[in-house]
Phi, psi and omega in degrees: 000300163336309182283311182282327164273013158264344165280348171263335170310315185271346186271327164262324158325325184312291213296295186332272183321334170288328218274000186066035191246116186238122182244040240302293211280009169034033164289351232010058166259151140312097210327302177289009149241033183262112182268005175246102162266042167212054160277111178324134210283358137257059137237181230248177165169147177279189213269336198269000205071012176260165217272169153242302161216125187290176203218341195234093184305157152330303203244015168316334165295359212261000000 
C-alpha cells in the first residue's frame, strides 16, 4: 500500500511540475499574478501575494 501512494505521490508532483505554474518565492500565488513576488517563505499572504502576517519571530534562533 505504501509503494502505491508514494507512486501516485511522484506521479503527481511530476504532472504538478510539468504543468507550468511558477512560483519562485512559493507563496502559492503565481508569478504572474504576484505583486510581492519575493515574500519570506514563512509568511502569510493574500490573494495579491503580499505578507498579511509572518509566522516566524526574529529570535525564533535563540
Amino acid at each position: 500500500m505504501k509503494k502505491f501512494l508514494l507512486l501516485g505521490l511522484i506521479f503527481s508532483l511530476s504532472i504538478y511540475a510539468n504543468s507550468g505554474f511558477k512560483d519562485k518565492d512559493m507563496d502559492g500565488v503565481a508569478d504572474s499574478r504576484d505583486k510581492c513576488l519575493y515574500t519570506p517563505f514563512f509568511d502569510l499572504v493574500d490573494s495579491r501575494g503580499c505578507t498579511v502576517k509572518t509566522l516566524a519571530s526574529k529570535d525564533s534562533g535563540r
